[in-house]
Backbone as CSV, one residue per row, in Angstrom:
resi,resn,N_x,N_y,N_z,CA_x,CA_y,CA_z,C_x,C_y,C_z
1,UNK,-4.211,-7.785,-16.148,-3.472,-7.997,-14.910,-2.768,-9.344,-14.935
2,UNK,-1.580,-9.262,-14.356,-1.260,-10.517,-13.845,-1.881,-11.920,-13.034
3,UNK,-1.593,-12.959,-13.493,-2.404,-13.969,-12.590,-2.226,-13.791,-11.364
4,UNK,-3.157,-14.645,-10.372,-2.972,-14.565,-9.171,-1.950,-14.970,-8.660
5,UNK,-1.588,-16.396,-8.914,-0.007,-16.786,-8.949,1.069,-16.004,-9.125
6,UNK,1.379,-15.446,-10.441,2.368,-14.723,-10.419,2.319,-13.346,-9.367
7,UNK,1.255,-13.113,-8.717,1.021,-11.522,-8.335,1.625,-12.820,-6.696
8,UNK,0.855,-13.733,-6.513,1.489,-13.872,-4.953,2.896,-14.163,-4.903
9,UNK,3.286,-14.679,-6.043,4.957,-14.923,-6.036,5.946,-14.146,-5.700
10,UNK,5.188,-12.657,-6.712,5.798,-11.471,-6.174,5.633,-10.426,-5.245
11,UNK,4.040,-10.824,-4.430,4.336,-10.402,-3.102,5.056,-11.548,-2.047
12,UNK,5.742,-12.558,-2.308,6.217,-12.895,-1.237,7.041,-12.498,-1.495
13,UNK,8.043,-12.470,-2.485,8.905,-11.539,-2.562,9.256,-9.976,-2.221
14,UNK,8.158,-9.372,-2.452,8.722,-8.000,-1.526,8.399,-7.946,0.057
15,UNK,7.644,-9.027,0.501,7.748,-9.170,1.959,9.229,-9.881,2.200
16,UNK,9.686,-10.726,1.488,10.608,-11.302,2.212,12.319,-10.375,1.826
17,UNK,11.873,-9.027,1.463,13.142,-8.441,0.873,13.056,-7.817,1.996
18,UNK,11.783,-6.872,2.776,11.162,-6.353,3.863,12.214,-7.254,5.442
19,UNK,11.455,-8.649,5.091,12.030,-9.416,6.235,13.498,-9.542,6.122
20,UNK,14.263,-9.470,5.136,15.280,-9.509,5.306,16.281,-8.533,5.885
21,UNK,15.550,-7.397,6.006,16.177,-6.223,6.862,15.799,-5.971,8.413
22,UNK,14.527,-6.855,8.252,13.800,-6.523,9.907,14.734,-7.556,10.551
23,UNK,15.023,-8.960,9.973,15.711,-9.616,10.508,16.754,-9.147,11.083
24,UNK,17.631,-8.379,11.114,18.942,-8.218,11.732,18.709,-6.626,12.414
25,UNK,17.250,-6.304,12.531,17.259,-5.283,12.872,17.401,-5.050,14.685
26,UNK,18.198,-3.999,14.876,18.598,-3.698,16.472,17.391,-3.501,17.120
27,UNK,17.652,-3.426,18.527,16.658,-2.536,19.547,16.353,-1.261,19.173
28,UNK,17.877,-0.446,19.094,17.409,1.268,18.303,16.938,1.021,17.021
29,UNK,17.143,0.261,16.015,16.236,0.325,14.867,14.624,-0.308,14.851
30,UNK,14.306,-0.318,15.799,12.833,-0.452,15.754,12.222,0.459,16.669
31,UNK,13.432,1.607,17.195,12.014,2.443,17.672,12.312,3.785,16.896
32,UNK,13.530,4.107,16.100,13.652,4.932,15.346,11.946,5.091,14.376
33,UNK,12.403,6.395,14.271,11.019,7.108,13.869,10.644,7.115,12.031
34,UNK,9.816,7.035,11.650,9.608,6.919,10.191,9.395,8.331,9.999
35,UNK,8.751,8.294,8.577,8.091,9.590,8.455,6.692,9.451,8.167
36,UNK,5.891,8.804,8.949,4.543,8.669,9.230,4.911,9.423,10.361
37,UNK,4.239,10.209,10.800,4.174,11.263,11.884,3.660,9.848,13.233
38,UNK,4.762,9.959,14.295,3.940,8.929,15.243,4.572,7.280,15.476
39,UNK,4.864,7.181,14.229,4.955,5.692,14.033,6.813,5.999,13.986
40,UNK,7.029,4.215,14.638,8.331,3.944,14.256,8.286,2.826,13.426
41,UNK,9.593,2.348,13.275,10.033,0.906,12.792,8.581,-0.046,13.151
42,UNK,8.818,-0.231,14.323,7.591,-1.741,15.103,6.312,-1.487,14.609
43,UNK,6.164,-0.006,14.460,4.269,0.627,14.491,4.015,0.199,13.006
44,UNK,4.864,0.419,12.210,4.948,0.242,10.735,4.955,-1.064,10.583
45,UNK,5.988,-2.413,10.657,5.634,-3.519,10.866,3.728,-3.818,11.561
46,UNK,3.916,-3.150,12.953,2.484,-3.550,13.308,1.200,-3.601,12.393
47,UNK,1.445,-2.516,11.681,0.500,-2.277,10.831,0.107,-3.438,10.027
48,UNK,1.216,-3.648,9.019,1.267,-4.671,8.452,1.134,-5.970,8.708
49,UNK,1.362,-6.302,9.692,0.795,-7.612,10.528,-0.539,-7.776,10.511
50,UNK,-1.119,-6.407,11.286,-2.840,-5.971,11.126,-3.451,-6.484,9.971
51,UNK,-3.354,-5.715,9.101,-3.753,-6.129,7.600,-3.248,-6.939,6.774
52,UNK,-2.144,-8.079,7.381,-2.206,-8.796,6.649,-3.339,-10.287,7.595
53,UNK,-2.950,-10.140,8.716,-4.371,-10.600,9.484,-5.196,-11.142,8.693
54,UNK,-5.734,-9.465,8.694,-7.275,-9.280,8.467,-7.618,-9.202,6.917
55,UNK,-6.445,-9.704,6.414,-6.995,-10.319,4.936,-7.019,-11.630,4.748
56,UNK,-5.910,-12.339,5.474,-6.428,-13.606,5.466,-7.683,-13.919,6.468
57,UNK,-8.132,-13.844,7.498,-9.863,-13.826,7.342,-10.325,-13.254,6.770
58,UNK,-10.560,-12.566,5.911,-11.227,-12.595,4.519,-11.254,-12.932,3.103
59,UNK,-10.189,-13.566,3.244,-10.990,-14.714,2.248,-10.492,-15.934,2.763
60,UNK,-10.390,-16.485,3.875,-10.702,-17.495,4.523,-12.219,-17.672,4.946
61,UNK,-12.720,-16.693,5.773,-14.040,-16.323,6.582,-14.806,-15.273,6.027
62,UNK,-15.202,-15.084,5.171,-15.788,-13.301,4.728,-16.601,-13.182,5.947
63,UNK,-17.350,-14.082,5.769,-18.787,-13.564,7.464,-17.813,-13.105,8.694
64,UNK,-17.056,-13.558,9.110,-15.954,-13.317,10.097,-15.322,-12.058,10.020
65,UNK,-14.876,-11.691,9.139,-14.031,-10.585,8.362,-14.977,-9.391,8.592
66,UNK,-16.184,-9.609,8.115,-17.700,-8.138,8.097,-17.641,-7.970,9.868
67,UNK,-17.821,-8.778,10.274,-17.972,-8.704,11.661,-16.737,-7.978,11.957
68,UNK,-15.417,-8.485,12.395,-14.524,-7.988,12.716,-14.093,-6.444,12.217
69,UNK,-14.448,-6.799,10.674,-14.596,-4.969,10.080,-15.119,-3.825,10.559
70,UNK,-16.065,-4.496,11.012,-17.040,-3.381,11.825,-16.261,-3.074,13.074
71,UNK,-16.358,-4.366,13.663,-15.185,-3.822,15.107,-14.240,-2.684,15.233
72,UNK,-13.342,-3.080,14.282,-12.313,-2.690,13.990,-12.276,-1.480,13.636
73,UNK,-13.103,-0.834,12.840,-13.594,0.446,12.345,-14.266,0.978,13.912
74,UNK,-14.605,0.612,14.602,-15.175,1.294,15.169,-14.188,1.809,16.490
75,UNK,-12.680,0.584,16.706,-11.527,1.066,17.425,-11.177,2.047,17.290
76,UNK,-11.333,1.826,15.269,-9.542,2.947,14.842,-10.900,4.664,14.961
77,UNK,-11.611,4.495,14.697,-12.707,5.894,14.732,-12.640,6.318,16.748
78,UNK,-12.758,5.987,17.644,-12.548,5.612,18.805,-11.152,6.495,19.306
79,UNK,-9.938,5.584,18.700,-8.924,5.800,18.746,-8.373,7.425,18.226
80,UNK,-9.372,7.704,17.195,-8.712,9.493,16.512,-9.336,10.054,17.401
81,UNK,-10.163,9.711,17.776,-10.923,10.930,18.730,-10.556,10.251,20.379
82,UNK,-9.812,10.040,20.728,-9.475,10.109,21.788,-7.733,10.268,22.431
83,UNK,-7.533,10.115,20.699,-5.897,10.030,21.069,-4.557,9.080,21.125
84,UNK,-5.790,7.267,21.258,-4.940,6.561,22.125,-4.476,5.871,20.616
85,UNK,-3.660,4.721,21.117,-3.015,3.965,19.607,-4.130,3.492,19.134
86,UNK,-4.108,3.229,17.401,-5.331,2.552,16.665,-4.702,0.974,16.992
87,UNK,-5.765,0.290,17.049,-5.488,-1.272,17.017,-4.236,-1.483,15.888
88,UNK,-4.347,-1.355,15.082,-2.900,-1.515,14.295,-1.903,-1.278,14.531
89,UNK,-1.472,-0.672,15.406,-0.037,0.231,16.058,-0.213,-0.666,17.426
90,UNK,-1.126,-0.789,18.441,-1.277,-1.766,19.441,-0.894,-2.684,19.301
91,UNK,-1.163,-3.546,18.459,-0.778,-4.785,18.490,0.318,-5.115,18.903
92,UNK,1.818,-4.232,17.647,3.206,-4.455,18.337,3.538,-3.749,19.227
93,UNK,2.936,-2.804,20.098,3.313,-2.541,21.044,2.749,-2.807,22.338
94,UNK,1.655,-4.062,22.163,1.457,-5.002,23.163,2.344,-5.979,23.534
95,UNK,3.092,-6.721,22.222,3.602,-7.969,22.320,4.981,-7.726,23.208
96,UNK,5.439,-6.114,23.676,6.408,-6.272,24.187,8.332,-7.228,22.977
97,UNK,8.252,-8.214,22.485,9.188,-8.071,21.507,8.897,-8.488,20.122
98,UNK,9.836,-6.834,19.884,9.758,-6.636,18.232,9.928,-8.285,17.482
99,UNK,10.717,-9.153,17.984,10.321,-10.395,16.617,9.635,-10.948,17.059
100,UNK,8.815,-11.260,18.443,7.381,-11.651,18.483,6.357,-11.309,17.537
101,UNK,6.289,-10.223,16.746,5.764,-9.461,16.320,6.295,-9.588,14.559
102,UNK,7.837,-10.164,14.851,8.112,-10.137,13.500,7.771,-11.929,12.775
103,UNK,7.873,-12.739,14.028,7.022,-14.084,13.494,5.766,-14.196,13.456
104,UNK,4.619,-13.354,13.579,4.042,-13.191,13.791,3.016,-13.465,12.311
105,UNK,4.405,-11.924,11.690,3.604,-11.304,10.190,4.341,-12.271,9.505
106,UNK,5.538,-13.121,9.948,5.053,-14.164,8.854,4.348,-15.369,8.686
107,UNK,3.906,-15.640,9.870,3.091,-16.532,9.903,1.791,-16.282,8.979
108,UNK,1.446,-14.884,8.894,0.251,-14.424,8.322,0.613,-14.365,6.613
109,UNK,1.548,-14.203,6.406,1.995,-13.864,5.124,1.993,-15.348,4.620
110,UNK,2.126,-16.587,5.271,2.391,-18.089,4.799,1.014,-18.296,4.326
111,UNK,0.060,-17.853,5.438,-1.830,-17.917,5.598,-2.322,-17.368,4.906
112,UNK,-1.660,-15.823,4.244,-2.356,-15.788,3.044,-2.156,-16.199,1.777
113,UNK,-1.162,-16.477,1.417,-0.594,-17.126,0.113,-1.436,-18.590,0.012
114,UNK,-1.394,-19.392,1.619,-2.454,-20.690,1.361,-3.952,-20.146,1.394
115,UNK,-4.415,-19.575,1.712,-5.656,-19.104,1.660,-6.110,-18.046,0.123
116,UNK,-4.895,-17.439,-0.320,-5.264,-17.391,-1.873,-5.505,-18.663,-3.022
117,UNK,-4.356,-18.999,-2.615,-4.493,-20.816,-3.388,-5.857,-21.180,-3.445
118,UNK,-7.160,-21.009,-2.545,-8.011,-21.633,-2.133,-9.257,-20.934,-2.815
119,UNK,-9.195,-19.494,-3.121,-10.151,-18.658,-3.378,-10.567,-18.451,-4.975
120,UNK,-11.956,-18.926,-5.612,-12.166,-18.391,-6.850,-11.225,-17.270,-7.313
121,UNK,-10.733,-17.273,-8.243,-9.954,-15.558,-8.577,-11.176,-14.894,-9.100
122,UNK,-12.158,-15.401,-9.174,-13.274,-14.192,-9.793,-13.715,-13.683,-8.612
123,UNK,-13.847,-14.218,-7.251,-14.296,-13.928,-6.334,-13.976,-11.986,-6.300
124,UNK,-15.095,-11.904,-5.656,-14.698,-10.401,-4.973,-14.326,-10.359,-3.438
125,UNK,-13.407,-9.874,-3.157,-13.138,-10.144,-1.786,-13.318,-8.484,-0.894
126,UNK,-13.776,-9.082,0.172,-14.158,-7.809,1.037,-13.146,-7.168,1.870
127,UNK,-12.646,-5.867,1.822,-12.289,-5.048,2.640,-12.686,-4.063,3.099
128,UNK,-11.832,-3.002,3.518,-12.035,-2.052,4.182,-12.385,-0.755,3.548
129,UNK,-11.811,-1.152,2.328,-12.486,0.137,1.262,-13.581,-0.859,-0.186
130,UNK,-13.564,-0.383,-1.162,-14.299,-1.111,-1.859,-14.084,-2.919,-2.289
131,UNK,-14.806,-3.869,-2.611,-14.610,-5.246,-2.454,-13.618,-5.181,-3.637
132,UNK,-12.944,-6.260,-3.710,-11.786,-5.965,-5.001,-11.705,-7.726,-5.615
133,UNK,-11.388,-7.889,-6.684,-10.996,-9.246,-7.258,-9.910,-9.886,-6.513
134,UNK,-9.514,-10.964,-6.562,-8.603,-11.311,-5.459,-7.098,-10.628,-6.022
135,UNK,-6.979,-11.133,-7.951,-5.947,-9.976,-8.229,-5.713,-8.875,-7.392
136,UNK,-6.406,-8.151,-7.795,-6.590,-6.314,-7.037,-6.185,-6.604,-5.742
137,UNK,-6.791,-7.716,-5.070,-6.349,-7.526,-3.440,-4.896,-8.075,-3.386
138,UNK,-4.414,-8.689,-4.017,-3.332,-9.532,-3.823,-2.566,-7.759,-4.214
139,UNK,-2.832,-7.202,-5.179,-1.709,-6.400,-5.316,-1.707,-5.268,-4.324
140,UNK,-2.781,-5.291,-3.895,-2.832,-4.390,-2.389,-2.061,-4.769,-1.394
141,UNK,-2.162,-5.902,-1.606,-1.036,-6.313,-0.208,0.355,-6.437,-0.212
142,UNK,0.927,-6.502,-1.890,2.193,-6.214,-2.190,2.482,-4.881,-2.228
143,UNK,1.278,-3.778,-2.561,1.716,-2.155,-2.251,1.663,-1.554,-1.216
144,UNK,1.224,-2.279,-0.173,0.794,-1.829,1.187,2.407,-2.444,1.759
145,UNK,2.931,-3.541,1.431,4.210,-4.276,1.831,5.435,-3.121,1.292
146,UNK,5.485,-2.492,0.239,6.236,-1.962,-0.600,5.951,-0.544,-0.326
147,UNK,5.198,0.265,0.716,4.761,1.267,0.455,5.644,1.169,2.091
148,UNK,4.772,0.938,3.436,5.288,0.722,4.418,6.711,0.303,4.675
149,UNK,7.397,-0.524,4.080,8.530,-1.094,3.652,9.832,0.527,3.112
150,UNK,8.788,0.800,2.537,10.007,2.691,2.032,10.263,3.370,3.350
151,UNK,8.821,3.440,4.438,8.876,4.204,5.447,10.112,3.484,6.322
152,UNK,9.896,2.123,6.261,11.113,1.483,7.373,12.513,2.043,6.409
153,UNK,12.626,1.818,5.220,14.025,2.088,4.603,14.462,3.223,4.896
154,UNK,13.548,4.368,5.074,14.157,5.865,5.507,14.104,5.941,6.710
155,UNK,13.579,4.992,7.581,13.876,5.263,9.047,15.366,4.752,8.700
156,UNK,15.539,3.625,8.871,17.035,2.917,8.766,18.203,3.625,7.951
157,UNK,17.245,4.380,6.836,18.810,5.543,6.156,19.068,4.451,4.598
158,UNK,17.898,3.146,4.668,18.112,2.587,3.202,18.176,3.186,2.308
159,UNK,18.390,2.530,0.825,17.918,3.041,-0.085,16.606,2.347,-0.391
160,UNK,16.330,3.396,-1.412,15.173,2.971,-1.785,15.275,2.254,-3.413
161,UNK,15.178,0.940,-3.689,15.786,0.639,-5.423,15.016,0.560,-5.971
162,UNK,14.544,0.279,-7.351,13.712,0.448,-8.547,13.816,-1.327,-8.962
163,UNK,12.674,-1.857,-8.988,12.757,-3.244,-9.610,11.572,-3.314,-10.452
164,UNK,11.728,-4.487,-10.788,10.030,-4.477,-12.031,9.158,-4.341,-11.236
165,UNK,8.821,-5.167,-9.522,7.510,-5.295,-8.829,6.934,-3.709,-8.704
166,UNK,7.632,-2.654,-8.895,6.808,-1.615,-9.206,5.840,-1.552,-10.100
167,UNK,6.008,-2.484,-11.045,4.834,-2.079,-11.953,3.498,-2.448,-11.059
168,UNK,3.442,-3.483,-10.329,2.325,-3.901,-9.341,1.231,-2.432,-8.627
169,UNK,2.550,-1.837,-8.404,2.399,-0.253,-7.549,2.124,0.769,-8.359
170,UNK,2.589,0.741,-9.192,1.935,1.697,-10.744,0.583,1.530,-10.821
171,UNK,0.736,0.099,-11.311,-0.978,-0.035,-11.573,-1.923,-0.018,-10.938
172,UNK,-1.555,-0.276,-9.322,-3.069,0.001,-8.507,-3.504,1.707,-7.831
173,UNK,-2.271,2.118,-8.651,-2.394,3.177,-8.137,-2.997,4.318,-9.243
174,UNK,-3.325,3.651,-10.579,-3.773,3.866,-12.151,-5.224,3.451,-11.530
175,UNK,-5.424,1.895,-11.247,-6.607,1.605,-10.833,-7.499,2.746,-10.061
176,UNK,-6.837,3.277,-9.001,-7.232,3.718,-8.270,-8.124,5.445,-8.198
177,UNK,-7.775,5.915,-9.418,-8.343,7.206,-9.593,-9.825,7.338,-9.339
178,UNK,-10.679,6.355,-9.430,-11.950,6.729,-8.590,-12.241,6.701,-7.636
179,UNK,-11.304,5.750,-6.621,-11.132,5.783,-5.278,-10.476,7.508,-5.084
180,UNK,-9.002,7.514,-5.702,-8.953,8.989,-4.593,-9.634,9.940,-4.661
181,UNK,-10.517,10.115,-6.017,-11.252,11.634,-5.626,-12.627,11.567,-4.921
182,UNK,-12.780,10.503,-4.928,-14.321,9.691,-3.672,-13.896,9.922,-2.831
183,UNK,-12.665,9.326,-2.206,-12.083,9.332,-0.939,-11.589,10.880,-0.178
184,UNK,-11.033,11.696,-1.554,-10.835,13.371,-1.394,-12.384,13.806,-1.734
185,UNK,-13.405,13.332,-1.910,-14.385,14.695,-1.852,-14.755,15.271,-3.224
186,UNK,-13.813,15.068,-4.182,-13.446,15.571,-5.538,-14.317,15.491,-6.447
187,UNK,-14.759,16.395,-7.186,-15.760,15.891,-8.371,-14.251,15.401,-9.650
188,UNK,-14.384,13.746,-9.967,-13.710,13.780,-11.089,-14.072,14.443,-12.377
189,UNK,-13.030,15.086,-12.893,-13.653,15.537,-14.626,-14.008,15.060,-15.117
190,UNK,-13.396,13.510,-15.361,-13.097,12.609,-16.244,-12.759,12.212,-17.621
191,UNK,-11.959,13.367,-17.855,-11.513,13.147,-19.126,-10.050,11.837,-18.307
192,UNK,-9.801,11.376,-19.752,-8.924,10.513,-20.008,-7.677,10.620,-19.583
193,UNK,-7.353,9.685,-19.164,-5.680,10.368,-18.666,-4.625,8.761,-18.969
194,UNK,-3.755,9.571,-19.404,-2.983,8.334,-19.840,-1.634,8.361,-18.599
195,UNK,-1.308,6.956,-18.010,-0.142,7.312,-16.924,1.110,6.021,-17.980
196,UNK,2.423,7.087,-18.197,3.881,7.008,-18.830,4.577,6.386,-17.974
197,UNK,4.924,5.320,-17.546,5.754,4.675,-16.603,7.335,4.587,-17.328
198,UNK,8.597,5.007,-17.267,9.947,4.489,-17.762,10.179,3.391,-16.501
199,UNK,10.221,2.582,-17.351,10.414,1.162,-16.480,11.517,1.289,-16.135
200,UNK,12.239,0.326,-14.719,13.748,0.112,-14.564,14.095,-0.327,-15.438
201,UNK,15.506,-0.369,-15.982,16.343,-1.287,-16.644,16.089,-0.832,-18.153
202,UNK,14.799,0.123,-18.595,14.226,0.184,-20.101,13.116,0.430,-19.727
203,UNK,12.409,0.361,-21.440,11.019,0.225,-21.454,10.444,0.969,-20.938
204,UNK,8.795,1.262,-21.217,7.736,1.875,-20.898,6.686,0.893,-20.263
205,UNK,5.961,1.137,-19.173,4.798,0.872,-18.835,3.714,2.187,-18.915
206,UNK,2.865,0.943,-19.659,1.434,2.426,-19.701,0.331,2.198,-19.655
207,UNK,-0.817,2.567,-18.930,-2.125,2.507,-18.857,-2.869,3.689,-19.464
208,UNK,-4.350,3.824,-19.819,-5.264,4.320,-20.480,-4.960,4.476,-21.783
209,UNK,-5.927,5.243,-22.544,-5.988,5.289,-23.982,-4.253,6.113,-24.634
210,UNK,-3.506,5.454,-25.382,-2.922,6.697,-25.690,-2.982,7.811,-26.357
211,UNK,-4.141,8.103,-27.088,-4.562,9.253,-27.304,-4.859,10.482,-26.599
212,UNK,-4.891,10.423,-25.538,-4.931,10.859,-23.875,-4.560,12.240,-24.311
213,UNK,-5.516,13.558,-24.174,-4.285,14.358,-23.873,-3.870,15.274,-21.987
214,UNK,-4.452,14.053,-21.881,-3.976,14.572,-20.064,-2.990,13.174,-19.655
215,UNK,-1.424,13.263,-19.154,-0.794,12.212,-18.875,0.266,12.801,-17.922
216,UNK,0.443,11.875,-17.319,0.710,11.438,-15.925,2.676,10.549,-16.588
217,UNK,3.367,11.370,-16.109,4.594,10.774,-16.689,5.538,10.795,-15.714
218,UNK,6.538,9.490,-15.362,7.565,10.047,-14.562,8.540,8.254,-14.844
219,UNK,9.736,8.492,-14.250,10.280,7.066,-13.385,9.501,6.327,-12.552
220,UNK,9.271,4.803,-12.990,8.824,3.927,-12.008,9.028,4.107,-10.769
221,UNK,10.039,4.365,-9.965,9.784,4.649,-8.445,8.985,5.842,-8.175
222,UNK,9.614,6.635,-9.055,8.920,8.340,-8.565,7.666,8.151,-8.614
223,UNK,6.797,7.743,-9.461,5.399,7.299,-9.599,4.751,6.609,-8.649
224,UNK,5.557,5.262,-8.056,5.145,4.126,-7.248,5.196,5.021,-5.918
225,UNK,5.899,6.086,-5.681,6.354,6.613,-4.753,5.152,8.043,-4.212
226,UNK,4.613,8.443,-5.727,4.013,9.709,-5.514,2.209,8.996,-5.344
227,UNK,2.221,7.698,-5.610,1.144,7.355,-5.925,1.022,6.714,-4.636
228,UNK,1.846,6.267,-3.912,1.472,5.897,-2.174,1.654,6.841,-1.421
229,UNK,1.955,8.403,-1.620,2.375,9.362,-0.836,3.479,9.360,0.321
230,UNK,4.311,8.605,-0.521,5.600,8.553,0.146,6.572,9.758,-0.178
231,UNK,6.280,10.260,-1.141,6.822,11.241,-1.825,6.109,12.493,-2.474
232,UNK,6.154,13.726,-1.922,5.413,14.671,-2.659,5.768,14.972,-4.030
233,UNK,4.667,14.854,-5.229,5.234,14.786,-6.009,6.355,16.076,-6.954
234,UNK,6.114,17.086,-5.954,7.082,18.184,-6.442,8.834,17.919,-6.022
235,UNK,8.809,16.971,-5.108,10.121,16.368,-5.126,10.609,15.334,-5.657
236,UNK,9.685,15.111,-6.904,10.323,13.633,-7.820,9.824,14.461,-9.418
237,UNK,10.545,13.444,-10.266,10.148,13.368,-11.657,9.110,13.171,-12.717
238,UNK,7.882,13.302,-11.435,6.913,13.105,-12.223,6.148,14.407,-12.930
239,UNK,5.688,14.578,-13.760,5.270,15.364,-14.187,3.529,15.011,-14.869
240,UNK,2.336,15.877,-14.678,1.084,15.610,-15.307,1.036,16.858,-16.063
241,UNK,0.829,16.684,-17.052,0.114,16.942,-18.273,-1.013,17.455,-18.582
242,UNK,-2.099,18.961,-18.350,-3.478,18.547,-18.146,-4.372,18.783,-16.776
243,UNK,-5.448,19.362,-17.200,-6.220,19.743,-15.861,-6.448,18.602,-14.945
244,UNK,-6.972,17.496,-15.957,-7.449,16.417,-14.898,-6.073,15.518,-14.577
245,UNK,-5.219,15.912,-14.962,-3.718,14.765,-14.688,-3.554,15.619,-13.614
246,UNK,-3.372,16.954,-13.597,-2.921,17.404,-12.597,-3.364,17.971,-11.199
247,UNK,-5.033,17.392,-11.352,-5.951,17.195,-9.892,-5.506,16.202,-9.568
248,UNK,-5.766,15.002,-10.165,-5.556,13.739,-9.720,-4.222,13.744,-9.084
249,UNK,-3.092,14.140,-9.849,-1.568,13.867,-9.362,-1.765,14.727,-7.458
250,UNK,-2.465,16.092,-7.728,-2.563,16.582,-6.347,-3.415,15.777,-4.876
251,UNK,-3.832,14.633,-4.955,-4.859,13.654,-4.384,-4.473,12.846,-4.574
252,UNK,-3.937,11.849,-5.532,-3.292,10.824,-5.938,-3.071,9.720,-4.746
253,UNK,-4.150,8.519,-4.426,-4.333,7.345,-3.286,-4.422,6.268,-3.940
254,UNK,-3.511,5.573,-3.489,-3.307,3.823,-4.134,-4.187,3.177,-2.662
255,UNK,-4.277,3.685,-1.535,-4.665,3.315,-0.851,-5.822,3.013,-0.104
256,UNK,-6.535,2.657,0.813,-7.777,2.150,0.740,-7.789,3.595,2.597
257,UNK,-9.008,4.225,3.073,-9.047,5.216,3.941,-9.086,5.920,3.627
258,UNK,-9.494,7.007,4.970,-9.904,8.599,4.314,-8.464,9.283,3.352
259,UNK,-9.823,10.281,2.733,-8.521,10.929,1.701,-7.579,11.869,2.594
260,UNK,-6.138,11.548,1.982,-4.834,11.869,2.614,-4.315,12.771,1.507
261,UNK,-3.213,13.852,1.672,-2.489,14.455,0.908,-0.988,13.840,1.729
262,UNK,0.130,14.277,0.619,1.245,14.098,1.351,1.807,15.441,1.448
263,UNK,2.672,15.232,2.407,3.149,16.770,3.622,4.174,17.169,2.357
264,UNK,4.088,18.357,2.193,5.409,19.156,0.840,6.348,18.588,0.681
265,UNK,6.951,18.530,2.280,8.425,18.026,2.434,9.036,16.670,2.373
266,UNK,8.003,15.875,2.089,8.028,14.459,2.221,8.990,14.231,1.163
């Protein structure tokens, strides 16, 4: 993996490519609708505000963070079964205005970059799904920025472009194969699976053995894309290879929460 340094460099960078569109964004472009069922522009920002929060108390405060975790879990569980907004979607639609909300997340985004500076990188840091190295978390928070960030681009009618920081999104989403079939219920096979990245611009990115004969192949976005379920993967270029490439590709979670599929049409 990349150092911690270089991994926060390049999540401030895809937050501040993020901010550079929220910045000039209208009244109708923040309540226009994503394709998170529910959520608009603000709810999507909100989110992200949320968790970026609640990562900097954790690894500022871990004792603080367990506590609040619990809380918090016990809103958003609260919240499905009753209907009302999860604390994450509340937030910006307490503050009444959208850049209240948009100085908000960067204030948090400044707090965590100084509060990484500060943290062992061997440390394990605690979240909401399994504890992760601060690497691992740092790149969570650039795929969670980059994942949410697609939903605002298709509300707005963006495009969506291909840069290297995908590889960030590739890989936690490679990482992640024991999380999604835990998270889906799934008995893994576990045979080997090798994932084929065609990088932008050139090149290959690739994880597992290459002897592999189960693999996971597509374009860097289509991948970064099928692997946050922004994209079903029967509407992109990816292709698996293989019984166990092609469970996994059907479950496929970079993300930390219950197991999710994405909708056909996505």
């Amino acid at each position: 993996m990349p150092k911690v340094a270089e991994l926060c460099s390049d999540l401030a960078a895809e937050q501040a490519d993020l901010d550079r569109l929220l910045a000039h964004a209208s009244p109708e472009d923040w309540a226009r609708p994503t394709p998170a069922t529910g959520w608009d522009v603000l709810d999507s920002l909100s989110h992200l505000c949320f968790f970026e929060e609640a990562a900097v108390t954790s690894l500022s405060d871990p004792a603080a963070f367990t506590s609040q975790r619990d809380e918090a879990l016990a809103r958003f569980l609260s919240a499905a079964q009753t209907g009302t907004p999860a604390p994450d979607v509340a937030l910006g639609r307490s503050l009444g205005d959208p850049f209240v909300l948009l100085e908000r997340w960067r204030a948090a985004r400044v707090a965590y970059l100084s509060a990484a500076a500060q943290v062992d990188p061997a440390a394990r840091v605690a979240w909401y799904g399994p504890a992760m190295s601060l690497a691992s978390f740092t790149t969570a928070r650039l795929m969670e920025a980059w994942a949410h960030g697609v939903d605002i681009k298709d509300a707005l009618g963006q495009p969506i472009e291909a840069g290297p920081r995908l590889r960030h999104v590739c890989h936690i989403g490679f990482a992640a194969r024991s999380y999604a079939f835990a998270s889906h219920g799934v008995a893994d096979p576990g045979n080997p699976v090798r994932l084929h990245v065609d990088a932008p611009g050139g090149g290959v990115w690739s994880w597992g053995p290459p002897e592999a004969a189960d693999v996971i192949s597509g374009p860097a976005l289509d991948v970064a894309l099928v692997f946050t379920q922004r994209r079903h993967h029967a509407r992109t270029a990816v292709v698996a290879e293989g019984s166990a490439a092609q469970l996994w590709l059907s479950i496929a979670q970079a993300f930390a929460g219950p197991g999710t599929v994405t909708e056909a049409g996505r």
